[in-house]
VOFI-163050 format. One record per residue: residue number from 1; residue in one letter; chain; x, z negated, y negated of N, C-alpha, C in turn. Coordinates in nm, 2 decimals, decimal comma. Atoms other than C-alpha are relative to their C-alpha. Layout:
! VOFI-163050
r balo = NUM | marse = A | miti = A | nc1 = X | nc3 = Z | nc2 = Y | cac1 = X | cac3 = Z | cac2 = Y | cc1 = X | cc3 = Z | cc2 = Y
...
//
This chain:
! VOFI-163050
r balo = 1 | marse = X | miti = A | nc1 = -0,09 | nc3 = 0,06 | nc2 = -0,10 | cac1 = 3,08 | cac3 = -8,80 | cac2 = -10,33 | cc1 = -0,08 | cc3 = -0,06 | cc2 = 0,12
r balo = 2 | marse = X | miti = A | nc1 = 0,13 | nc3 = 0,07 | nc2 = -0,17 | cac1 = 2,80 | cac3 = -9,00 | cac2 = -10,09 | cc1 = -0,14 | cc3 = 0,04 | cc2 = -0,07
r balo = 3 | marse = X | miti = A | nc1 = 0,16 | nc3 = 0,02 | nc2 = -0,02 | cac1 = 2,49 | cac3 = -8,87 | cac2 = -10,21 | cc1 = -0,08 | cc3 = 0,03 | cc2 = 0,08
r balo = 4 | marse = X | miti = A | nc1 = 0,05 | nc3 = 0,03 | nc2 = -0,16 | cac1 = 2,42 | cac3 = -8,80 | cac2 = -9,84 | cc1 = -0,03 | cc3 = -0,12 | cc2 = 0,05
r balo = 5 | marse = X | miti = A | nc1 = 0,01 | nc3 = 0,10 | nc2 = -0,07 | cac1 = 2,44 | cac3 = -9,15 | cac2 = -9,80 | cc1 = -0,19 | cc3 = -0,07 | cc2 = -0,03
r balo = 6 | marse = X | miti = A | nc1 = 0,10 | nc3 = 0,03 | nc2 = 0,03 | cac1 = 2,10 | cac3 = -9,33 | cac2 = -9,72 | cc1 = -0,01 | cc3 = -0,12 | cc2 = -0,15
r balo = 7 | marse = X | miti = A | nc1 = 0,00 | nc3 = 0,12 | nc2 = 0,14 | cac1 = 1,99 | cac3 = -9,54 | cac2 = -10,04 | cc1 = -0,07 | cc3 = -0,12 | cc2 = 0,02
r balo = 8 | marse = X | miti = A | nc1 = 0,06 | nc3 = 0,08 | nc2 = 0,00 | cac1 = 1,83 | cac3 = -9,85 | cac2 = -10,07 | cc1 = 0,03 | cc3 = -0,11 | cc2 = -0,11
r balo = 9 | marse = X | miti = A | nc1 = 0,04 | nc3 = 0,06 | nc2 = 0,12 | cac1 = 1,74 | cac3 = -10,12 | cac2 = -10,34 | cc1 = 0,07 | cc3 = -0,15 | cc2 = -0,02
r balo = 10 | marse = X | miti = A | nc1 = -0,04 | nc3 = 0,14 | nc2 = 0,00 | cac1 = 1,93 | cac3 = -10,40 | cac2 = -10,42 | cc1 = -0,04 | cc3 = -0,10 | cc2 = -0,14
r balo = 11 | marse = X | miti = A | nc1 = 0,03 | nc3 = 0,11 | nc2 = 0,07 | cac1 = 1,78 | cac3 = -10,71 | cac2 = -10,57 | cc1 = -0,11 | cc3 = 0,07 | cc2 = -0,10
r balo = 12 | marse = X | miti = A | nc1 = 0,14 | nc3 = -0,09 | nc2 = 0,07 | cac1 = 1,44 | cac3 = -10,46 | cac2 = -10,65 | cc1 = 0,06 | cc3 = 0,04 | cc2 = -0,11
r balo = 13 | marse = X | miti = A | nc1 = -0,01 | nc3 = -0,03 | nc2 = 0,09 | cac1 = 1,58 | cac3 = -10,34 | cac2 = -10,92 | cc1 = 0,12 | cc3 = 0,16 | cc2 = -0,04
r balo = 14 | marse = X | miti = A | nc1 = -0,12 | nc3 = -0,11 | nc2 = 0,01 | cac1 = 1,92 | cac3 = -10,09 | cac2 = -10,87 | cc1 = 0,02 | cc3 = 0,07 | cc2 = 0,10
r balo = 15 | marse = X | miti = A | nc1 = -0,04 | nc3 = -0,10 | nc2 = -0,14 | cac1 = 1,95 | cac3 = -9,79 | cac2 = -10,66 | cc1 = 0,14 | cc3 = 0,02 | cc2 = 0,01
r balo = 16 | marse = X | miti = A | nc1 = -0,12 | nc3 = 0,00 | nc2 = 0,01 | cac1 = 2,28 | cac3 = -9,80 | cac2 = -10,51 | cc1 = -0,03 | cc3 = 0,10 | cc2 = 0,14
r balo = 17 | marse = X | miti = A | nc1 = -0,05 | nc3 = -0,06 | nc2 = -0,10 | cac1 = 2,44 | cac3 = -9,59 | cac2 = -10,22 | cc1 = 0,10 | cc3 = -0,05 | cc2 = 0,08
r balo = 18 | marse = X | miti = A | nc1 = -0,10 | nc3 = 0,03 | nc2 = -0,06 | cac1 = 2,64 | cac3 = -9,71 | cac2 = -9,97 | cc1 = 0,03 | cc3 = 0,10 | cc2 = 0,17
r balo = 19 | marse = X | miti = A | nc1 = -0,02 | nc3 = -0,06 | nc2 = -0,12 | cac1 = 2,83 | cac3 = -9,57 | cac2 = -9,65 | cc1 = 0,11 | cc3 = -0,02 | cc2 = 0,05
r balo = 20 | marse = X | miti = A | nc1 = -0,15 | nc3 = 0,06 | nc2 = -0,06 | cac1 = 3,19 | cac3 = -9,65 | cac2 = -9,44 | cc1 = 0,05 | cc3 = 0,13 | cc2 = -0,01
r balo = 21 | marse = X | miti = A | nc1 = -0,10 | nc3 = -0,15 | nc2 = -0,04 | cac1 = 3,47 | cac3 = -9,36 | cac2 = -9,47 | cc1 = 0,14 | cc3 = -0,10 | cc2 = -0,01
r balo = 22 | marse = X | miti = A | nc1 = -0,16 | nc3 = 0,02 | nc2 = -0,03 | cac1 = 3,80 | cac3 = -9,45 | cac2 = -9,36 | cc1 = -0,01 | cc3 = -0,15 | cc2 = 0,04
r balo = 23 | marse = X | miti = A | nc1 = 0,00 | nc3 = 0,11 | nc2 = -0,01 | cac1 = 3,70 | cac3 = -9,81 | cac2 = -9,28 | cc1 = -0,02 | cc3 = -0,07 | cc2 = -0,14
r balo = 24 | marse = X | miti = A | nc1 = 0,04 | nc3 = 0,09 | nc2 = 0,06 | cac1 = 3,61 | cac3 = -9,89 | cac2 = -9,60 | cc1 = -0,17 | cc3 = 0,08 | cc2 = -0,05
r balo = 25 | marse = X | miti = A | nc1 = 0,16 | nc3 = -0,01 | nc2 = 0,04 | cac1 = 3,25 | cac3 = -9,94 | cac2 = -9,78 | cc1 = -0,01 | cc3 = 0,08 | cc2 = -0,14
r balo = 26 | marse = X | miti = A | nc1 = -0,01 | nc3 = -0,08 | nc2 = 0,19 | cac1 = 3,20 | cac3 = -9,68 | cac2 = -10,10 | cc1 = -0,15 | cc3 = -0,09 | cc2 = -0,06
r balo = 27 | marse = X | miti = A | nc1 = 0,14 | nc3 = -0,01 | nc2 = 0,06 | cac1 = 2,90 | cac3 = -9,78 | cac2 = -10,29 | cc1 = -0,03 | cc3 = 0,06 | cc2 = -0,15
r balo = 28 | marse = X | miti = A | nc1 = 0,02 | nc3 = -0,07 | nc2 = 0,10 | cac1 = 2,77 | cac3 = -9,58 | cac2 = -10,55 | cc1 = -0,13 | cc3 = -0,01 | cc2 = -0,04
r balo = 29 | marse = X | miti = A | nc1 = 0,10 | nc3 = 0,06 | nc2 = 0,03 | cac1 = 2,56 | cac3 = -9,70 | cac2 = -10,80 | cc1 = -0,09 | cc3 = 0,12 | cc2 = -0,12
r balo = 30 | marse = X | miti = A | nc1 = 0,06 | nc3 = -0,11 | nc2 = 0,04 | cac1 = 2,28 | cac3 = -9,45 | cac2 = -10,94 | cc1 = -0,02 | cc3 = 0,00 | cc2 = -0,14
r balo = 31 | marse = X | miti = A | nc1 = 0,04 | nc3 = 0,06 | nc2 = 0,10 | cac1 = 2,22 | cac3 = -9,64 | cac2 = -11,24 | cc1 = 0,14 | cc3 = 0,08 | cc2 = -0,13
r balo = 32 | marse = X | miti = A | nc1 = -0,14 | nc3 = -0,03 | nc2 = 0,08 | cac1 = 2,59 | cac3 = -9,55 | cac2 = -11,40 | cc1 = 0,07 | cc3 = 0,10 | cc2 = 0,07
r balo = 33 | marse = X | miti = A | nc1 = -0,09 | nc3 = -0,09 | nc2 = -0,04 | cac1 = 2,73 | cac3 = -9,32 | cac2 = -11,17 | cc1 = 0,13 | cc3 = 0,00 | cc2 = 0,01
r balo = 34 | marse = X | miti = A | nc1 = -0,09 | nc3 = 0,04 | nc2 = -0,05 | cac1 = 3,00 | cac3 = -9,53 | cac2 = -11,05 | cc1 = 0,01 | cc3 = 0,03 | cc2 = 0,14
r balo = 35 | marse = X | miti = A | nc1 = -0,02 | nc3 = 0,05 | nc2 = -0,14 | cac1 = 3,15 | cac3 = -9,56 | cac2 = -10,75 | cc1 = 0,12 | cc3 = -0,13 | cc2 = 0,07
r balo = 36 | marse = X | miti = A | nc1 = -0,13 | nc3 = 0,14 | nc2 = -0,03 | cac1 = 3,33 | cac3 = -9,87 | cac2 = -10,58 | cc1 = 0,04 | cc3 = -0,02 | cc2 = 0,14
r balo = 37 | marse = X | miti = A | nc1 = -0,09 | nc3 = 0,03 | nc2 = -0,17 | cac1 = 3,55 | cac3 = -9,97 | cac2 = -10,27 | cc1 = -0,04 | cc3 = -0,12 | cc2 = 0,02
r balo = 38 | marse = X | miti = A | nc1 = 0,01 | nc3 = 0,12 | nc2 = -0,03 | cac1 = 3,45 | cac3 = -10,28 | cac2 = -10,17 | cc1 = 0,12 | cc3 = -0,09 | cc2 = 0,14
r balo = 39 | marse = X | miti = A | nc1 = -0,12 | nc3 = 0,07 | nc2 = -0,11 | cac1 = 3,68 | cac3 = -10,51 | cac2 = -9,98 | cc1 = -0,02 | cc3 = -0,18 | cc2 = 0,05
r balo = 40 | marse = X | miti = A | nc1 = 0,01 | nc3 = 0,12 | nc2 = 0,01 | cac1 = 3,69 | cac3 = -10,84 | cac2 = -9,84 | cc1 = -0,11 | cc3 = -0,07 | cc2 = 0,05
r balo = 41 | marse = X | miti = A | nc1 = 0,12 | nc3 = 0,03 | nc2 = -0,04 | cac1 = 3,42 | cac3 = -11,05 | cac2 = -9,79 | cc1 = -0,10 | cc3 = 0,07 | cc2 = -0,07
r balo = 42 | marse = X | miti = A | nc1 = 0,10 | nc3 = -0,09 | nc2 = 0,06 | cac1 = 3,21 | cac3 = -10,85 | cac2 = -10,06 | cc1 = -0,05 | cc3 = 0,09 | cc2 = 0,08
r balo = 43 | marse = X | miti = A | nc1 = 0,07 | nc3 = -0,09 | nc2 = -0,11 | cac1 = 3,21 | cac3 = -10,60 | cac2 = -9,80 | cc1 = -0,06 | cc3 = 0,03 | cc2 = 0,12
r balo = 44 | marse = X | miti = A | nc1 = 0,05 | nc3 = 0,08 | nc2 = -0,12 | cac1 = 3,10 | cac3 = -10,81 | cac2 = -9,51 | cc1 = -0,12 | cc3 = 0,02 | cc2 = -0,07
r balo = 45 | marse = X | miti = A | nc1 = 0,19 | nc3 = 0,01 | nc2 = -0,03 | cac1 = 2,75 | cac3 = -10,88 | cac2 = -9,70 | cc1 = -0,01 | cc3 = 0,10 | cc2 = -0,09
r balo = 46 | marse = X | miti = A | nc1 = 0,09 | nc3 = -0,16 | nc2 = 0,08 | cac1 = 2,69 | cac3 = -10,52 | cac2 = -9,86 | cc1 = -0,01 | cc3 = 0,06 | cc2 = 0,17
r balo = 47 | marse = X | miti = A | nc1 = 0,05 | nc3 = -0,07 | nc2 = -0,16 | cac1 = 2,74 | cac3 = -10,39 | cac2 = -9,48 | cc1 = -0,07 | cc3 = -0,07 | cc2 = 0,07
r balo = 48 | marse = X | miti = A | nc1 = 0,06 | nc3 = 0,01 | nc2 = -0,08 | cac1 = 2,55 | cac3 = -10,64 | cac2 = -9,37 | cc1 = -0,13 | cc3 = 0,01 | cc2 = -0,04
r balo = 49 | marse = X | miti = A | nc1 = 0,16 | nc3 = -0,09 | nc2 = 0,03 | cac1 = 2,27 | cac3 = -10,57 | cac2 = -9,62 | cc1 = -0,01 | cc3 = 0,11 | cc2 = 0,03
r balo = 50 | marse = X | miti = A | nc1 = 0,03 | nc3 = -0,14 | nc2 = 0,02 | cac1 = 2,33 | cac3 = -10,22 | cac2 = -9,58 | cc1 = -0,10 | cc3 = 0,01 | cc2 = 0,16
r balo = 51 | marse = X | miti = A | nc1 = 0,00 | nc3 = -0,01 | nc2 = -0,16 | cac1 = 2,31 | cac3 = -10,27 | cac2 = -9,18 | cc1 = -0,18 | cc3 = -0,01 | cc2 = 0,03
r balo = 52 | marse = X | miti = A | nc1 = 0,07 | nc3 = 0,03 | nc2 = -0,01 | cac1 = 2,02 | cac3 = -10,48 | cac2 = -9,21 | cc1 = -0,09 | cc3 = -0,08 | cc2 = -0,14
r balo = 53 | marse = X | miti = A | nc1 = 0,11 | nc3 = 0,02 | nc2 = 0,08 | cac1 = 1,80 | cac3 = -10,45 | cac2 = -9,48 | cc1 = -0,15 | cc3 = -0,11 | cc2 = -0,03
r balo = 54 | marse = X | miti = A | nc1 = 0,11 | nc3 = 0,09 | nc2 = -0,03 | cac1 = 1,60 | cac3 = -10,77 | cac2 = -9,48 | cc1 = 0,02 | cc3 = -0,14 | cc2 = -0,09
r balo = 55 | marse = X | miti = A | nc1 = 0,01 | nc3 = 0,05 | nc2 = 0,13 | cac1 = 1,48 | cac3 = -11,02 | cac2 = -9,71 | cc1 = 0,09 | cc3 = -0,11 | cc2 = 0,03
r balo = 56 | marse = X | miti = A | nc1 = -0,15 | nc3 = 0,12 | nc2 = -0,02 | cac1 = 1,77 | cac3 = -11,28 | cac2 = -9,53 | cc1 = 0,09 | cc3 = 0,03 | cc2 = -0,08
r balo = 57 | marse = X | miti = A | nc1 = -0,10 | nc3 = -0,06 | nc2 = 0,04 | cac1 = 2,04 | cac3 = -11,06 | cac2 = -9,58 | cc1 = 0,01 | cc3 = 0,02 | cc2 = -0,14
r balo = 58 | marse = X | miti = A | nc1 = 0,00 | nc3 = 0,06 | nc2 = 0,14 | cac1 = 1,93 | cac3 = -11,00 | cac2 = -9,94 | cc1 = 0,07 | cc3 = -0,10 | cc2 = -0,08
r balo = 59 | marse = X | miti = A | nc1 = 0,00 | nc3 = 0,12 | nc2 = -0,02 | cac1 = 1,89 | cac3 = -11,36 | cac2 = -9,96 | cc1 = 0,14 | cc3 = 0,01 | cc2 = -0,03
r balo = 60 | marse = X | miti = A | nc1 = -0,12 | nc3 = 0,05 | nc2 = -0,03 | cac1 = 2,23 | cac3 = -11,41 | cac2 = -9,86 | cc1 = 0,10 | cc3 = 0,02 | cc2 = -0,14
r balo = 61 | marse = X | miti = A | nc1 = -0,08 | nc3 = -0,06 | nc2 = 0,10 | cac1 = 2,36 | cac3 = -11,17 | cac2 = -10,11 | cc1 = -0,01 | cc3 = -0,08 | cc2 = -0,16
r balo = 62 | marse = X | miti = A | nc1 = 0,10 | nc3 = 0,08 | nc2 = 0,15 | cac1 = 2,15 | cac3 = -11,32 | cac2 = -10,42 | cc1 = 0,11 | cc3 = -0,12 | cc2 = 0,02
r balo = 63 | marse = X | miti = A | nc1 = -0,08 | nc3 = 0,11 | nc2 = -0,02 | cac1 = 2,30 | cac3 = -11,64 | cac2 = -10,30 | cc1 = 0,14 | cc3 = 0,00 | cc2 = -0,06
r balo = 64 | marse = X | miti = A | nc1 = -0,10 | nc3 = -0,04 | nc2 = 0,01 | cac1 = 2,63 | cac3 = -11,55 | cac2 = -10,32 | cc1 = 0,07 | cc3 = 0,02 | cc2 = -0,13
r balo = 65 | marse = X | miti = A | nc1 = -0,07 | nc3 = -0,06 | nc2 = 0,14 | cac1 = 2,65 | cac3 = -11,42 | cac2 = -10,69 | cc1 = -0,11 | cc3 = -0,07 | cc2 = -0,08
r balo = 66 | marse = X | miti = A | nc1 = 0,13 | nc3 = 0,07 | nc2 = 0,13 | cac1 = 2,38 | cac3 = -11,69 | cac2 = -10,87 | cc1 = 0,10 | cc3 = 0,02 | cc2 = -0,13
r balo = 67 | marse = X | miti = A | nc1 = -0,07 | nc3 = 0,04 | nc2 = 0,15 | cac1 = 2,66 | cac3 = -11,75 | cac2 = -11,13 | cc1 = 0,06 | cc3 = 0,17 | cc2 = -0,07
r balo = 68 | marse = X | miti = A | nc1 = -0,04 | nc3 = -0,11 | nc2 = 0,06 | cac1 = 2,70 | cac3 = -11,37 | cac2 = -11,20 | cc1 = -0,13 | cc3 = 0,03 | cc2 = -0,07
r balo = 69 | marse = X | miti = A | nc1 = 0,10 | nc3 = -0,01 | nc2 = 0,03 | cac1 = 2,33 | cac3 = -11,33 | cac2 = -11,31 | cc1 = -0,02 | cc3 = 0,17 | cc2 = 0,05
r balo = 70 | marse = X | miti = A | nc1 = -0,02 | nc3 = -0,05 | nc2 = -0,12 | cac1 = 2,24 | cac3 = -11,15 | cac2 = -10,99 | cc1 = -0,10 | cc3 = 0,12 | cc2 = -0,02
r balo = 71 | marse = X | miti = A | nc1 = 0,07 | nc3 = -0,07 | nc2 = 0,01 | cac1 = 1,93 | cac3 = -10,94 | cac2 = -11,14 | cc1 = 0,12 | cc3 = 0,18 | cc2 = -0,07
r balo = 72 | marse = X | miti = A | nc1 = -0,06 | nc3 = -0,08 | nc2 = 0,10 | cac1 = 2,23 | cac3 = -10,73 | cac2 = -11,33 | cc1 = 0,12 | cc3 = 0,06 | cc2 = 0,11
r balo = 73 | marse = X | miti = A | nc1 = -0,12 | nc3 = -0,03 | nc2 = -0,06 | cac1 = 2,42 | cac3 = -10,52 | cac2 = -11,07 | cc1 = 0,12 | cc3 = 0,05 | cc2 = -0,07
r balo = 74 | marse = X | miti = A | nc1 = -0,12 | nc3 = -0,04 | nc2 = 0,09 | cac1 = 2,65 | cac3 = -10,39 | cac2 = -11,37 | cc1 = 0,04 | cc3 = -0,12 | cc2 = 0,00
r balo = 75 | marse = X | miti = A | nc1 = -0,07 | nc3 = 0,12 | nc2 = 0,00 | cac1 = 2,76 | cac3 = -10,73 | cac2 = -11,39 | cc1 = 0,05 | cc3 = -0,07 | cc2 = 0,09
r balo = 76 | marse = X | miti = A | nc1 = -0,06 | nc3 = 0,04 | nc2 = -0,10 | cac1 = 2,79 | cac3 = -10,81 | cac2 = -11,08 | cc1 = 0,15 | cc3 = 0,06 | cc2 = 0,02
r balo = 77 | marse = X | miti = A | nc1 = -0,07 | nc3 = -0,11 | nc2 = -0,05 | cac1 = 3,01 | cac3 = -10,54 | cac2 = -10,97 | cc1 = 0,14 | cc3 = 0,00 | cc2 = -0,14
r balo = 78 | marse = X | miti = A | nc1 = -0,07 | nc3 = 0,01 | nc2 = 0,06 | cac1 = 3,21 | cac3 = -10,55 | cac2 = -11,28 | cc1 = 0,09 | cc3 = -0,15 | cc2 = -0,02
r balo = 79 | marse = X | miti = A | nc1 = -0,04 | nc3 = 0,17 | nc2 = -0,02 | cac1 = 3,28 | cac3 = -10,96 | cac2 = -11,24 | cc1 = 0,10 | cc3 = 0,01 | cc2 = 0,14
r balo = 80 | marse = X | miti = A | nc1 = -0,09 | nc3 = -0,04 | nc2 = -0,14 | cac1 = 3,39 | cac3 = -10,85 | cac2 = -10,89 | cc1 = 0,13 | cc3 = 0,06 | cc2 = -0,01
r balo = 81 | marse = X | miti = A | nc1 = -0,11 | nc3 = -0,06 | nc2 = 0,00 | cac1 = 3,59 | cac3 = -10,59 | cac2 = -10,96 | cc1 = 0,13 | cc3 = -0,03 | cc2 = -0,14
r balo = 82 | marse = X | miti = A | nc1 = -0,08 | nc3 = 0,11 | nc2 = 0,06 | cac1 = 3,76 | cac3 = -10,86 | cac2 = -11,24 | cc1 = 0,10 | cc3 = -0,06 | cc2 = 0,09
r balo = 83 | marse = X | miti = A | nc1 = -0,12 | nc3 = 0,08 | nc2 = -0,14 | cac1 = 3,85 | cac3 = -11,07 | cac2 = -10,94 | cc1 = 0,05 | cc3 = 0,08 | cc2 = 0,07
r balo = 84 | marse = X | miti = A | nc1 = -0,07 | nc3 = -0,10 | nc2 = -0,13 | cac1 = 3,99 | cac3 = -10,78 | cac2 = -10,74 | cc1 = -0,07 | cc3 = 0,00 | cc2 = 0,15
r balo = 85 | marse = X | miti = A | nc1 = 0,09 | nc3 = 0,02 | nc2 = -0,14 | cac1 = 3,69 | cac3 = -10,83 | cac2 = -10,43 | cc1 = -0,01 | cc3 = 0,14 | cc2 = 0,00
r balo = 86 | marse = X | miti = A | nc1 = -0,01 | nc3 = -0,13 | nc2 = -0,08 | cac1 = 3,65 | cac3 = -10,46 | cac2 = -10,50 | cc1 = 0,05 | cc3 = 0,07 | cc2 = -0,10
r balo = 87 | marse = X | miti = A | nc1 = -0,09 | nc3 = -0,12 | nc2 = 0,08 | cac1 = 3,79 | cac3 = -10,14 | cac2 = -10,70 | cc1 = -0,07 | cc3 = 0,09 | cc2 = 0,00
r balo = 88 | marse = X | miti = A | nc1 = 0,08 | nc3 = -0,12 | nc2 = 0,02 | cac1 = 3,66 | cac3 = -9,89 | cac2 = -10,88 | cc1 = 0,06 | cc3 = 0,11 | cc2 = 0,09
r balo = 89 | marse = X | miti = A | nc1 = -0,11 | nc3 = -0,14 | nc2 = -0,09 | cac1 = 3,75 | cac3 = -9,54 | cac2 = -10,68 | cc1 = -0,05 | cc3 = 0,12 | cc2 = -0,14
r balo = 90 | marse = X | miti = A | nc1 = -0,01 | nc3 = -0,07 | nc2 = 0,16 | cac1 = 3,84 | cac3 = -9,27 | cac2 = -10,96 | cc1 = -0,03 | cc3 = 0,14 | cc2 = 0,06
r balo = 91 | marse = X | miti = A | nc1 = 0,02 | nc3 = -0,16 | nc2 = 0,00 | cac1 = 3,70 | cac3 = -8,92 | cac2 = -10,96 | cc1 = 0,10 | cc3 = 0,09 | cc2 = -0,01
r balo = 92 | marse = X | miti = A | nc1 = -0,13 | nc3 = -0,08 | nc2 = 0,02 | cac1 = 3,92 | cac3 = -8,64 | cac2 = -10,93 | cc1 = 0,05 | cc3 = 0,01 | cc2 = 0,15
r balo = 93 | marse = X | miti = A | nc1 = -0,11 | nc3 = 0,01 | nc2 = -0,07 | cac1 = 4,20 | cac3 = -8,56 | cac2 = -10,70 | cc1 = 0,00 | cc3 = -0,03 | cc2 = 0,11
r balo = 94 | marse = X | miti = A | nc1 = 0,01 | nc3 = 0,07 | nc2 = -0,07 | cac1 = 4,22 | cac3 = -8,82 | cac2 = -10,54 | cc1 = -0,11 | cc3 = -0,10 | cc2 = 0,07
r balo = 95 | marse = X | miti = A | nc1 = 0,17 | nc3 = 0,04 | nc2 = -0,05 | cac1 = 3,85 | cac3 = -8,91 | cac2 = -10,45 | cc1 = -0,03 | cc3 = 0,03 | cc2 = 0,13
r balo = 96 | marse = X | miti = A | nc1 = 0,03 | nc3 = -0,04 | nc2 = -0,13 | cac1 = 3,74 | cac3 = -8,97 | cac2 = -10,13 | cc1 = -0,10 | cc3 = 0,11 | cc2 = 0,00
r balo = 97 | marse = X | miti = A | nc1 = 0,12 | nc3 = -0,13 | nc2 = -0,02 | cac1 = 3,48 | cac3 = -8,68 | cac2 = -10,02 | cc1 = -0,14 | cc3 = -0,12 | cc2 = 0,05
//
């Protein structure tokens, strides 16, 4: 689905992929072979890590998710997409390109 998209490392540990189609953020995480929609403010600081890759922005993100135990993007992402911040997107069909 994005594995054109450039990659980079979030929190040293999980290769994710991210990219904008339609105005929203896909990210696709290499580890599980998900993919998610992000929305909201979630998707303010992944585009702005994505934008700017720097140990602030990071920072910011880390910050943001201490109480999800931040080393564990499966957890994050799944805590999130509990509270509705983002949605899984389903293969198939109806899948973005």
């Amino acid at each position: 689905m994005i594995d054109d998209a450039p990659a980079f490392r979030l929190f040293t540990a999980f290769e994710i992929r991210c990219r904008q189609f339609d105005g929203e953020w896909l990210v696709y995480h290499a580890g599980t072979g998900d993919t998610h929609c992000l929305q909201g403010d979630t998707a303010a600081l992944f585009a702005d890590f994505y934008n700017h890759p720097s140990a602030m922005s990071a920072e910011k993100l880390y910050d943001a998710y201490t109480d999800l135990a931040p080393a564990d993007i499966d957890a994050i992402l799944a805590s999130l997409t509990e509270r509705h911040l983002i949605k899984r997107v389903e293969q198939g069909a109806d899948a973005k390109p």
